[in-house]
C-alpha positions as semicolon CSV with decimal commas, in nm:
position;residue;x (nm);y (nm);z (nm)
1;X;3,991;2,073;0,472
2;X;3,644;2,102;0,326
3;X;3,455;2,417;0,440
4;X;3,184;2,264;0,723
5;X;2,832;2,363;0,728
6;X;2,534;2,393;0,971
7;X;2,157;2,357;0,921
8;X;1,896;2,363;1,200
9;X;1,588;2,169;1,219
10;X;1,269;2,267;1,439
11;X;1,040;2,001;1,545
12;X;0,665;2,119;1,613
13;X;0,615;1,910;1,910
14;X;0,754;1,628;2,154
15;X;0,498;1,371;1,973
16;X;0,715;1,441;1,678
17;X;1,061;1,446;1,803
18;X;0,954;1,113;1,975
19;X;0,833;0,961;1,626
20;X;1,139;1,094;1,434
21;X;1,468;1,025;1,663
22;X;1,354;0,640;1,816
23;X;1,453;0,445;2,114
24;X;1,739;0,652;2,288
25;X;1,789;0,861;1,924
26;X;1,896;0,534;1,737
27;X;1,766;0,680;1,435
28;X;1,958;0,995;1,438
29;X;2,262;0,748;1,512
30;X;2,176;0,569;1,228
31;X;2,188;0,874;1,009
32;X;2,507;1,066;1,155
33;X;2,675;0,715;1,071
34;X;2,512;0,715;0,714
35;X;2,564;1,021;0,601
36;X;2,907;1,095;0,773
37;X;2,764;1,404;0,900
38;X;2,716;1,517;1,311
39;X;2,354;1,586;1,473
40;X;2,329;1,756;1,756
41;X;1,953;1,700;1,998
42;X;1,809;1,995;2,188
43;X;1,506;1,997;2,305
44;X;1,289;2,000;1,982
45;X;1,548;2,120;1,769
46;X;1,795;1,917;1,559
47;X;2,133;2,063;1,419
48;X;2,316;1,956;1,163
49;X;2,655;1,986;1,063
50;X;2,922;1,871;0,826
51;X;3,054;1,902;0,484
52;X;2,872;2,071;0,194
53;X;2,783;1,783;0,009
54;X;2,701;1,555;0,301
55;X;2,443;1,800;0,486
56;X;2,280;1,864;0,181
57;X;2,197;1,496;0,158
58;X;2,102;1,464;0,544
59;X;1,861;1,788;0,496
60;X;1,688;1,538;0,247
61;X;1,689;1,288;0,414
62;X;1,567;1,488;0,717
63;X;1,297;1,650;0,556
64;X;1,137;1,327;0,422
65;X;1,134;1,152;0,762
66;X;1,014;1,500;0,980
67;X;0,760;1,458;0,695
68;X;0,679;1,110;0,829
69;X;0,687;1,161;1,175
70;X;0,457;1,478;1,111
71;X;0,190;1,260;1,049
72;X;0,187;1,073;1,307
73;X;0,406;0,765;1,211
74;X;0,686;0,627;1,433
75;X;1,040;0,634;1,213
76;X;1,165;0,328;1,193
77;X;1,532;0,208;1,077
78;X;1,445;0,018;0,804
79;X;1,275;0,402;0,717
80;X;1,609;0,559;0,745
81;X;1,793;0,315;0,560
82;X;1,551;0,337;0,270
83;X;1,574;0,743;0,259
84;X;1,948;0,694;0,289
85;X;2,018;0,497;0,023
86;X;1,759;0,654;-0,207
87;X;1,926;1,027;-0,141
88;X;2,275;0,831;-0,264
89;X;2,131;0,666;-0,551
90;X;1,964;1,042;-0,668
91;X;1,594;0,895;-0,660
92;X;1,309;1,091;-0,525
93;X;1,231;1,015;-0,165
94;X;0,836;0,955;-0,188
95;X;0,647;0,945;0,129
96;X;0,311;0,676;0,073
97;X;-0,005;0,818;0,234
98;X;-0,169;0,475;0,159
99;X;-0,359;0,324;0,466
100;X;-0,462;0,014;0,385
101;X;-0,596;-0,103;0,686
102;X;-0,542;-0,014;1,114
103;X;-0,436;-0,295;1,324
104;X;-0,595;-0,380;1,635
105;X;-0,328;-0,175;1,832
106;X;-0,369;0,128;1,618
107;X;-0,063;0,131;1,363
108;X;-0,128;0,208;1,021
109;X;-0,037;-0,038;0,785
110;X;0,062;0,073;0,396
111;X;0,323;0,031;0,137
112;X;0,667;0,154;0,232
113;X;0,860;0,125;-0,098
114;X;0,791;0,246;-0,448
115;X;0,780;-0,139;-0,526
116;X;0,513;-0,243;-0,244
117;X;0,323;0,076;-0,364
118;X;0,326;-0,090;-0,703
119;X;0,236;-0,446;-0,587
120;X;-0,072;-0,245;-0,324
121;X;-0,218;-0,052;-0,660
122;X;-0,190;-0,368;-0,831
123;X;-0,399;-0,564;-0,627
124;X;-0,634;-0,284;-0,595
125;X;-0,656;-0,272;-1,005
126;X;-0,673;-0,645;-1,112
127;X;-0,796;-0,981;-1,024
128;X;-0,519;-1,175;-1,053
129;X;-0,176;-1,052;-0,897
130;X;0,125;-1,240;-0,841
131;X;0,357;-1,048;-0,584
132;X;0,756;-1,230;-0,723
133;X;1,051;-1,094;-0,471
134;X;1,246;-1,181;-0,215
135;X;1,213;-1,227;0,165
136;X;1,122;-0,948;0,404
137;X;0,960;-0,727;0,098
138;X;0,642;-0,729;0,300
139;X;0,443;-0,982;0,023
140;X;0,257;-1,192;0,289
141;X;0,146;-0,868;0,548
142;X;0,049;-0,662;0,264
143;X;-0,159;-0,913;0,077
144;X;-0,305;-1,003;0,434
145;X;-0,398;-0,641;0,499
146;X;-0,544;-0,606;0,128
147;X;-0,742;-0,917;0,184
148;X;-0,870;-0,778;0,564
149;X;-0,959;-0,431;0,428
150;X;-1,133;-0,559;0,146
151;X;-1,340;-0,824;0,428
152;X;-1,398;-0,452;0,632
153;X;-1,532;-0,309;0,347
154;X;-1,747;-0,652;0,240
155;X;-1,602;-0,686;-0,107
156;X;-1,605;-1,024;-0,013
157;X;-1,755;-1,264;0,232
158;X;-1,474;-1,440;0,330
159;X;-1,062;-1,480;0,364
160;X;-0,941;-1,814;0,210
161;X;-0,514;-1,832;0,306
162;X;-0,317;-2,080;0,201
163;X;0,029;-2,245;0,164
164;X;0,180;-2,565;-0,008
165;X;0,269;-2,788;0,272
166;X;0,648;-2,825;0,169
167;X;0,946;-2,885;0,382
168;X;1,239;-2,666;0,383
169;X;1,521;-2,856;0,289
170;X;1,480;-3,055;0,609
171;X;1,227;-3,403;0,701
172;X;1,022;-3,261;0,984
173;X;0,906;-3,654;1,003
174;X;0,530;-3,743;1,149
175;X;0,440;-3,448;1,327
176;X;0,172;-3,483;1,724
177;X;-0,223;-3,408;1,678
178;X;-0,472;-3,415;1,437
179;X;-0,426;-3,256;1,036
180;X;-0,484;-2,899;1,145
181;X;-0,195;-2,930;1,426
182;X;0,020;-3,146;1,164
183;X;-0,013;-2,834;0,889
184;X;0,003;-2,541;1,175
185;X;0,408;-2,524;1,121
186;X;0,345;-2,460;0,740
187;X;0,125;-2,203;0,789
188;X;0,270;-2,014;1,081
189;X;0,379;-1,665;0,879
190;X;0,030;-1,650;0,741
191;X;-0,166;-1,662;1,091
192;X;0,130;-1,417;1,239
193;X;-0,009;-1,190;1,038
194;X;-0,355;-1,202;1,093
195;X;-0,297;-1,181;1,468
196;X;-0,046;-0,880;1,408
197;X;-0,342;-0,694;1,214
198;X;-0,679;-0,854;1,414
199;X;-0,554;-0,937;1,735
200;X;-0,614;-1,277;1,845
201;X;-0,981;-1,270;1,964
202;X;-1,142;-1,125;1,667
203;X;-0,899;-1,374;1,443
204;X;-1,017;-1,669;1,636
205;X;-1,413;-1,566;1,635
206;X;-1,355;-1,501;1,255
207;X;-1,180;-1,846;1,217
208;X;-1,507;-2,019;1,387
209;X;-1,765;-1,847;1,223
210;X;-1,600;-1,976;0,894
211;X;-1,495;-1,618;0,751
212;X;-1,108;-1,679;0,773
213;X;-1,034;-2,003;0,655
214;X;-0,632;-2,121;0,645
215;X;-0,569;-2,441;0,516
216;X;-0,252;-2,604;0,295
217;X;-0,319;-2,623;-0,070
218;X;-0,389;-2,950;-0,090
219;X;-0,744;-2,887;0,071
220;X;-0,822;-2,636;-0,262
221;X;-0,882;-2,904;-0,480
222;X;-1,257;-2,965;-0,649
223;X;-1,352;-2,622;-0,479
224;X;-1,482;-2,323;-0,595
225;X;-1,401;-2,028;-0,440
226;X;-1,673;-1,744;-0,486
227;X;-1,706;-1,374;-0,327
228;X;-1,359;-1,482;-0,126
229;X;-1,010;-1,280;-0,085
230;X;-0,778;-1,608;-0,200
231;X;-0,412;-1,577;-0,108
232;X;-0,162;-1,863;-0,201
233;X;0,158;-1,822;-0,001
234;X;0,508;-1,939;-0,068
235;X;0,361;-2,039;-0,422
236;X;0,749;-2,134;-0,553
237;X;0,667;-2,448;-0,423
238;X;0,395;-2,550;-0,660
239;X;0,389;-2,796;-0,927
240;X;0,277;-2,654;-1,243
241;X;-0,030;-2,918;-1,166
242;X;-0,107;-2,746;-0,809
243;X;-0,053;-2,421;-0,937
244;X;-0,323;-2,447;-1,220
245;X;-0,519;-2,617;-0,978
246;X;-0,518;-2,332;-0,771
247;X;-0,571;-2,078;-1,022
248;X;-0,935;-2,287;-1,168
249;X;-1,072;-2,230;-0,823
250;X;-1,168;-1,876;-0,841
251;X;-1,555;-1,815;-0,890
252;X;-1,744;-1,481;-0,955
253;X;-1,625;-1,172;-0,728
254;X;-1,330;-1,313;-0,644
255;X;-0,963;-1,186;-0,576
256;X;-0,653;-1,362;-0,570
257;X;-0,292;-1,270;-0,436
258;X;-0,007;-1,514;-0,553
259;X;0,293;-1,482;-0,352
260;X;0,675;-1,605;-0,392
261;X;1,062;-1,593;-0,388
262;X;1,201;-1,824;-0,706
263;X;1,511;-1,818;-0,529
264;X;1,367;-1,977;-0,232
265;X;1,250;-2,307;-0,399
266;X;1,220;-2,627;-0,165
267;X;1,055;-2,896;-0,448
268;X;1,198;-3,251;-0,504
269;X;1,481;-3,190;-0,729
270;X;1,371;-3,254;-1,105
271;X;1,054;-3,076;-0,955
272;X;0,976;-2,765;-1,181
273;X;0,841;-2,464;-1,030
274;X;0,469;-2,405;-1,092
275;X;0,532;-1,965;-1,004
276;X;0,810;-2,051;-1,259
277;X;0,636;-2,175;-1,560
278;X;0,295;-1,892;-1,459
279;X;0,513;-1,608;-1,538
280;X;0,593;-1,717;-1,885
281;X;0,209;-1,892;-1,912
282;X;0,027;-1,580;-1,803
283;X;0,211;-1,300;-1,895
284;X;0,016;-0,988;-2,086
285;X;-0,302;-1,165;-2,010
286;X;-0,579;-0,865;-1,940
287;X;-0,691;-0,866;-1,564
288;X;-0,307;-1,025;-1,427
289;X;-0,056;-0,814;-1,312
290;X;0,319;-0,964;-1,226
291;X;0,499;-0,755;-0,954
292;X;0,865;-0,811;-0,892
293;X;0,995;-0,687;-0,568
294;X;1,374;-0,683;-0,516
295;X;1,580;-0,628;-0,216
296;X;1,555;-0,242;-0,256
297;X;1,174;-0,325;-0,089
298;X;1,308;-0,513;0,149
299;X;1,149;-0,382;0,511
300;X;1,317;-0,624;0,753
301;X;1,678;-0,568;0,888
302;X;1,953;-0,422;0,677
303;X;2,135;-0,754;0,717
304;X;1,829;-0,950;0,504
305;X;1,862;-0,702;0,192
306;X;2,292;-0,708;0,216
307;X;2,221;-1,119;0,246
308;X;2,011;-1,114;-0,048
309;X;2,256;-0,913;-0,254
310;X;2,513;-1,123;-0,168
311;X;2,353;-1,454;-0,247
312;X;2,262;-1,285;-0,586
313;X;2,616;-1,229;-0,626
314;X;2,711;-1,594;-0,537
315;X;2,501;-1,735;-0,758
316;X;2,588;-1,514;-1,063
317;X;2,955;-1,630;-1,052
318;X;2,881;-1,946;-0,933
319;X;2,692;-1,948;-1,279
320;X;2,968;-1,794;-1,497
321;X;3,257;-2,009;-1,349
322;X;2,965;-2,347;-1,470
323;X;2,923;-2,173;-1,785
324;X;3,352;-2,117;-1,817
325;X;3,426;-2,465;-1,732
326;X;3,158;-2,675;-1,975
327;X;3,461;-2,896;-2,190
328;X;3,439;-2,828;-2,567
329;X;3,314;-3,064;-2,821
330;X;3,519;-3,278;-3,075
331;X;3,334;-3,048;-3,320
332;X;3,453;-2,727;-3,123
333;X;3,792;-2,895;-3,114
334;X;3,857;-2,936;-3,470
């Protein structure tokens, strides 16, 4: 039986404690389930104990999110799993001091992942950035909160979001009320997270005065977009035609955040992908940056990265057994 070890943790203050263990200590659940290890609550105090190996890893862990909580941020589980599975994998747990921008309730909003750090510096650095990943990576809220701090800071005069009005997968048929009601449904994620970061009131007010503007794509043609923050959403579902469209409507002091999931692509079939064919188009052009996000930046529930992996999976034998199974030629034959 391995030999079992103890270490001891001392929080500096209930604040702290309250940040690092979560709603009825689900975090520190989380981790003794993780990590295989026990942890122990009193008062301010958290002990650890378990085999060599395995405490070592938790005291890693632990220190990285005591870090976190130190400074004020509430540990979250998506935190933990992150810290967790970079302590397995041996990379270096990295704690992002980035504030990008405050919401209206106070939370701090910043890159979580060494791949949304990337895609934040990127869009800080360049132009042009096209943010390429999966769901949950945080591409809409983080190009939102870009686009808001750079408004604060007026780097720009206005907010221009938009979205290719595409179904997914199903016929959502003539939809009640005027255009802006018909579109609303498309553009739903993009105003959640304006509210989420403005709060309603100011978002409305800043919608009236003209200085957020969110409209479906097809409203960007013949338009030139100058001194504006331009984000194009769910940009998989371009045509190559919309997608250059898009791209020719940037005017002087302008920024623009391309988003999308090429796995995630809801065109007519026979319909090629406009984010698609840009990568290969605009690659190693000065002033463009491509950031790929995978499902280790994932910040939504575990279940969304384990999905992801699993339809990447799918797919990749799916492909093999196609690949297997194409019938020989005569020529191959003979």
């Amino acid at each position: 039986m391995p030999s079992q070890t103890q270490v001891i943790f001392e929080l500096s203050s209930n604040s702290e404690a309250f940040n690092l263990f979560g709603s009825y200590d689900e975090n520190l659940a989380l981790l003794e389930d993780a990590l295989d290890v026990k942890l122990v609550a009193r008062g301010n105090s958290i002990m650890v104990s378990g085999s060599g190996e395995r405490v070592e890893n938790a005291q890693k862990v632990l220190e990285h999110l005591v870090g976190r909580a130190r400074t004020g941020h509430k540990v979250t589980a998506q935190d933990v799993r992150y810290a967790v599975r970079s302590v397995r994998e041996g990379n270096a747990l990295k704690d992002y001091d980035d504030v990008v921008v405050v919401t209206a309730r106070g939370k701090a909003i910043g890159p979580r992942t060494p791949g949304q750090k990337q895609y934040v510096d990127a869009i800080k650095q360049n132009s042009l950035v096209f943010g390429i990943g999966p769901a949950g990576t945080g591409k809409t809220y983080l190009a939102v909160a870009m686009a808001l701090a750079a408004f604060k800071r007026r780097e720009v005069d206005r907010i221009v979001l938009t979205r290719p009005a595409v179904e997914a997968g199903e016929k959502l048929g003539f939809l009640p009320g005027d255009i802006q009601e018909k579109v609303n449904p498309y553009l739903r994620p993009v105003y959640d997270a304006c509210f989420d970061i403005l709060g309603l009131d100011t978002f409305e007010r800043h919608m009236q005065r003209g200085l957020i503007e969110v409209a479906p794509l097809a409203y960007m043609r013949g338009r030139t977009l100058e001194s504006a923050f331009v984000i194009l959403d769910e940009a998989q579902n371009t045509t190559p035609e919309q997608m250059k469209m898009f791209l020719t409507r940037l005017g002087l002091n302008s920024k623009a955040v391309v988003n999308g999931d090429v796995t995630q692509i809801d065109l007519p079939k026979g319909v090629y992908s406009g984010l698609d064919q840009v990568r290969v188009v605009l690659r190693n052009i000065p002033g463009i940056q491509m950031v790929h996000l995978t499902d280790r930046d994932v910040v939504r529930h575990e279940l969304v990265s384990r999905i992801i992996r699993a339809y990447e999976r799918f797919d990749e034998e799916a492909w093999k057994e196609e690949k297997t199974s194409v019938p020989k030629t005569s020529g191959e034959n003979r």
